[in-house]
C-alpha positions in Angstrom: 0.0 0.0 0.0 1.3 3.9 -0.9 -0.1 6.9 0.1 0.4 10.0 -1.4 -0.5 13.8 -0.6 -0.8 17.1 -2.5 1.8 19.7 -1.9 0.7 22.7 -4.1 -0.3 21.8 -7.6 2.2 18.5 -7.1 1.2 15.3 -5.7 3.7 13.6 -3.3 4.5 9.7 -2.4 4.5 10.1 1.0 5.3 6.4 2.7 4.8 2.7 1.2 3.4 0.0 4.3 5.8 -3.0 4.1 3.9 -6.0 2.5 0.5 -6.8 4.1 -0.1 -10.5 4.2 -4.0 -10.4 4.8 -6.6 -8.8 2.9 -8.2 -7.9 6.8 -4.5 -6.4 7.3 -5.0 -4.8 4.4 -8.5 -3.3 4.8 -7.3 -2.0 8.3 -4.3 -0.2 6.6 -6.2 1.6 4.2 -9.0 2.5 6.9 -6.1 4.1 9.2 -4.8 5.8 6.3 -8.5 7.5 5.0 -8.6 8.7 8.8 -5.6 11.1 7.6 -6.8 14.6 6.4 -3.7 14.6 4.4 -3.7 11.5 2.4 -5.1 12.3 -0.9 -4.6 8.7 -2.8 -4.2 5.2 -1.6 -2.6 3.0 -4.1 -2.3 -0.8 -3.6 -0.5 -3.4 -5.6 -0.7 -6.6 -5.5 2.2 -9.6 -4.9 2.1 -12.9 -6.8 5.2 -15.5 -6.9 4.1 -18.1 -9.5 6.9 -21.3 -9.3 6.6 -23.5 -11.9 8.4 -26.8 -11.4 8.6 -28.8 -15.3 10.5 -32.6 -15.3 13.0 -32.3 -17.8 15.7 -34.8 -19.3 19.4 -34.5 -18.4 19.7 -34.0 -22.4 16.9 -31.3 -22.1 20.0 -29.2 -20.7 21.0 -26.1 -22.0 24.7 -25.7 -22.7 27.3 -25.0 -21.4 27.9 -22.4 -19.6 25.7 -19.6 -17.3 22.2 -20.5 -17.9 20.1 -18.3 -20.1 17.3 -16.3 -18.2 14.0 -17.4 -19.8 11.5 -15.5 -20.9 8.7 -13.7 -18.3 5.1 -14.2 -19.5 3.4 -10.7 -19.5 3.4 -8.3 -16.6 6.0 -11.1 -14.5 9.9 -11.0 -13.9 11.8 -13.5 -13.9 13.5 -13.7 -10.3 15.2 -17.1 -10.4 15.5 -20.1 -12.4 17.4 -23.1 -11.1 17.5 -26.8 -11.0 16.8 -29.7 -8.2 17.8 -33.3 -8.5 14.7 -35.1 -6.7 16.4 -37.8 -4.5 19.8 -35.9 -4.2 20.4 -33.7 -0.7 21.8 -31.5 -2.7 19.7 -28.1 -2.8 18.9 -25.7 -5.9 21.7 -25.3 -8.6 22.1 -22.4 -10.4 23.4 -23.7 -14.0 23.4 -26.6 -16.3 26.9 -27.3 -15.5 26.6 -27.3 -11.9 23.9 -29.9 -12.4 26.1 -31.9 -14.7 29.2 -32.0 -12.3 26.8 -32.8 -9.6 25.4 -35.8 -11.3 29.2 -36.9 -12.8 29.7 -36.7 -8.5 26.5 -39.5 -7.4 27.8 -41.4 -11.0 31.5 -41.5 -9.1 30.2 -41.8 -5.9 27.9 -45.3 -7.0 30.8 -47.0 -8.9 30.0 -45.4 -12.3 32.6 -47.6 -14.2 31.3 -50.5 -12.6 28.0 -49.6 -15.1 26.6 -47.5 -13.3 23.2 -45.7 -15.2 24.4 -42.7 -17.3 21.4 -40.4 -17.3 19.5 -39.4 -14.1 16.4 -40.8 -14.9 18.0 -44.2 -15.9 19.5 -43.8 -12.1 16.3 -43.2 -10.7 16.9 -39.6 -10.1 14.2 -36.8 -11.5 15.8 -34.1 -12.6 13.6 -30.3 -12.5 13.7 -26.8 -13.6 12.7 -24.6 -11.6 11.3 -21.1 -12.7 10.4 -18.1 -10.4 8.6 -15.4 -11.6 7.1 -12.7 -9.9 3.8 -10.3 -10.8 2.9 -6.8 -9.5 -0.1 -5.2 -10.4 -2.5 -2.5 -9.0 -5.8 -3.5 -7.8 -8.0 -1.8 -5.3 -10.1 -2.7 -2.1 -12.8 -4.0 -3.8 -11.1 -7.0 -5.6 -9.6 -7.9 -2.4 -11.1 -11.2 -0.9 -13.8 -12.0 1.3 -14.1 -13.6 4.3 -16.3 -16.7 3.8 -19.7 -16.3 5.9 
């Protein structure tokens, strides 16, 4: 939530509330600041993290090398895209190649020359990428939710 004021013929940001987890949170915030004589607008925004989790292949890889941001869908930005090996302790990695070395490391680790699967999935391992992407966009007090009854 922002709130702005007039000073002259200008109109001034005055504060932004940190994020406000509950439309009732919400409501009371914009209530407290219509009590103000000064407050002239209230702008709100909403917060949306969409995380999109897709199975790929160790083939489906990119290249080498830092991995290529993908693209936003409309009115989102991209904050992080990274990869998880289901079954491995090991927590999100950034690139392609840091997935890569990390499977050459369980291949070592299980014997690989001792025939050892050479693709995750063939070594019961699911392999994901991982994209973040967040959305803000202005909406008002009306589209907020509703308590149910």
């Amino acid at each position: 939530m922002s709130v702005y004021r007039h000073s002259g013929d200008d109109e001034v940001h005055e504060y932004t509330s940190h994020r406000l987890h509950s439309p009732a949170l919400v409501r009371e915030h914009v209530s407290l600041a219509r009590e103000r004589p000064w407050v002239s607008r209230i702008a709100l925004t909403e917060y949306i993290r969409e995380v999109t989790r897709r199975r790929i292949a160790e083939s489906d890889l990119p290249g080498d090398g830092p991995p290529v941001a993908p693209l936003a869908p409309a009115g989102g930005i991209v904050a992080a895209r990274f990869y998880e090996i289901e079954g491995s302790r090991v927590g999100g990695l950034s690139s392609a190649d840091d997935v890569r070395d990390h499977l050459q490391a369980l291949r070592r680790k299980s014997g690989g020359a001792a025939g050892v699967a050479e693709t995750a999935d063939s070594a019961g391992l699911s392999l994901w990428e991982v994209t973040v992407v967040d959305f803000a966009r202005p909406t008002n007090e009306d589209a907020l939710p509703h308590p149910p009854e």
